[in-house]
Steps between C-alpha positions, in 0.01 A plus 500: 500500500569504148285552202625174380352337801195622477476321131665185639213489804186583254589367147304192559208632622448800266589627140844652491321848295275507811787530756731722306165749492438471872908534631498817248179625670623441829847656465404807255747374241432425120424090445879542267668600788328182708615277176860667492547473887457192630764602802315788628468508852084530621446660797312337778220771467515421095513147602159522671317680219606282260350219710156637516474550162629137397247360748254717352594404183477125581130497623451613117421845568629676138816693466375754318257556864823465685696738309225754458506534135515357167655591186247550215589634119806622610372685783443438836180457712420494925265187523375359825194286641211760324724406138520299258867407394575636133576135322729577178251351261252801558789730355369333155148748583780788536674420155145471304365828596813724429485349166221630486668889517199578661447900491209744667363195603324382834712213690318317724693187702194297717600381828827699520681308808805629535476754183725307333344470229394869384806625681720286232260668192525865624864453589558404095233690366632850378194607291213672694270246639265545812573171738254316735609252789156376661496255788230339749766530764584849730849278576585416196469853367733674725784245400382580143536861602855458658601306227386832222713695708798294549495419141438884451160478293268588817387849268367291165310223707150539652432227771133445515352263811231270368357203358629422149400806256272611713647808613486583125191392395345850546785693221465432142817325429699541166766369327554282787712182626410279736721307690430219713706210686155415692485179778473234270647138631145246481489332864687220419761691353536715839477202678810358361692818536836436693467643844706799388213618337201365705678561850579849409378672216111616544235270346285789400813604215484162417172276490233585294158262508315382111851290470692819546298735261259677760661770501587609135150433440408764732750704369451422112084588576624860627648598129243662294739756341753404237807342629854335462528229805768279586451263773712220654395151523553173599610257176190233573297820503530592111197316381224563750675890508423522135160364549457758753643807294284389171209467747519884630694645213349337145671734278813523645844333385716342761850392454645273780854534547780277636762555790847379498452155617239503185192444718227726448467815704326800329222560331512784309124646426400761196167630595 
């Protein structure tokens, strides 16, 4: 068997990007070498891997929990059931806090999943800031922790096991930024997720009750201290979210910014 054949069986039933991933998986070659060698000869025990994970792939389970990882500000990230997968429009939190040029200052990223997020910030960050990555889930954290290491940050990040800011709530925190890409898809929203998502990815990263704003209302009750806070949002979110930020923070400023589709996706609070 060919790789050509393999295309020629499949290219009806799946997206070609999706097969050239899972024949470069399967046969430990680079996806160019899949594109530039359509003659190369698969052999049987390649043949069979790359038929579990097309028939994986098919009952919608994602690549990126197929493959093991996903690529996320340039770096790379182990995800699996316990994770979220890193979606490119969350790199638009990453590019609004380094220009920032944050420095001495507290970095907090809520609900940490993979670490993807504070991994990408201490990764770019050269000038001496202390780094947080705080998660509800034990699971979760040790990919998180993996993924410090492999990325080679493991000695500037703390990983702290808890319930939004909680594990923080006890230190006085200064000069901080918090980060958070909270569950926030309303119940209908979740329940028109494609079963990529709702098959596979857990609910609890996902759904949040109040229409989706539960839980950055819990969160957004637990600052008392002085704060720059980015969060990521659904776009039908931006009115009731700006209700709920004047509500708790009065005096603050918010700026909502837009991602490269130009939906919203960040709002940006100056408390």
């Amino acid at each position: 068997m060919k790789i050509a054949d393999i295309f020629s069986h499949y290219r009806e039933r799946m997206k070609q990007l999706d097969i050239e991933l899972l024949i470069s998986h399967a046969i430990k070659k680079a996806r160019e070498f899949v594109l530039a060698h359509p003659e190369f000869e698969i052999s049987n025990t390649q043949a069979i891997k790359i038929e579990e994970l097309i028939k994986r792939r098919l009952k919608h389970e994602p690549i990126a929990y197929i493959l093991g990882e996903k690529e996320f500000y340039g770096l790379d990230f182990k995800v699996n059931e316990h994770t979220l997968i890193p979606r490119p429009e969350t790199e638009l939190i990453i590019e609004k806090v380094l220009a920032l040029n944050p420095k001495n200052s507290n970095i907090v990223d809520i609900g940490t999943g993979s670490g993807n997020i504070i991994i990408a910030l201490a990764k770019n960050l050269q000038a001496k800031n202390k780094f947080f990555g705080i998660d509800i889930s034990s699971k979760a954290l040790q990919i998180a922790k993996q993924n410090a290491k492999t990325n080679k940050v493991e000695k500037k990040i703390k990983f702290l096991k808890g319930n939004l800011l909680q594990p923080l709530t006890k230190n006085k925190i200064e000069n901080a930024i918090i980060i958070a890409n909270l569950p926030y898809l309303s119940k209908k929203i979740y329940d028109a997720t494609m079963p990529d998502v709702k098959k596979f990815e857990p609910k609890s990263a996902l759904y949040s009750a109040e229409e989706g704003l539960a839980h950055y209302r819990k969160l957004f009750s637990q600052i008392k201290f002085p704060a720059k806070i980015f969060i990521e949002f659904s776009p039908e979110q931006k009115s009731s979210l700006s209700k709920l930020a004047k509500e708790l923070f009065p005096k603050a400023k918010l700026n909502f910014h837009k991602d490269l589709a130009q939906k919203w996706r960040i709002l940006e609070i100056s408390r």
